[in-house]
C-alpha positions, -999 to +999 in steps of 0.1 A: -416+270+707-381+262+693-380+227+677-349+219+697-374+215+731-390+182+711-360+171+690-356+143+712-390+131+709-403+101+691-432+109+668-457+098+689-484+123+695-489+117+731-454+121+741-450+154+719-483+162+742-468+155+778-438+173+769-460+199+755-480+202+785-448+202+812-433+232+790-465+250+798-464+238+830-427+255+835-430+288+816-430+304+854-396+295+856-384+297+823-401+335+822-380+345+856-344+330+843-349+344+810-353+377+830-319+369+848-303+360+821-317+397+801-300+413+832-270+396+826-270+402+790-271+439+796-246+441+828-223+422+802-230+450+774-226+475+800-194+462+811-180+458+782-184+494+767-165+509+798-135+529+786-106+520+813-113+485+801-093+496+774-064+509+792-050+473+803-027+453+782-050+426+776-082+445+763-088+427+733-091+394+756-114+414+776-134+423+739-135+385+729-148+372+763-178+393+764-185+388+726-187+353+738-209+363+768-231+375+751-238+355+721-241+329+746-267+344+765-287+357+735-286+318+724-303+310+754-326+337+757-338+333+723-344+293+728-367+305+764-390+323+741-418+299+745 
């Protein structure tokens, strides 16, 4: 588990614990948007790799916004690998 989930814990062992325990208690959920968010990843890769993408005026705008996209979305798939 990242050490950004507990960052905002005190040291105390039996808070690290509960927060511990409702992680586990959500990996469910976390598992299911992490598979959205894969999807999305690759909709965004497919997307951008299309060729008449690069027939309008404003293609490099296009380039920079799915960049963005997707290091986005790897930065939160990466952190919902528990």
């Amino acid at each position: 588990m990242d050490t950004k989930w507990a960052s905002h814990l005190s040291k105390k062992p039996i808070e690290q614990e509960e927060f511990k325990n409702y992680i586990k208690a959500s990996i469910p959920v976390l598992n299911r948007l992490r598979e959205i968010l894969t999807k999305d990843l690759e909709q965004s890769s497919r997307e951008q790799k299309k060729v008449d993408h690069f027939d309008t005026p404003n293609w490099e705008l296009r380039q920079v916004d799915c960049n963005a996209t997707q290091r986005t979305l790897e930065k939160i798939i990466n952190l919902l690998e528990i």
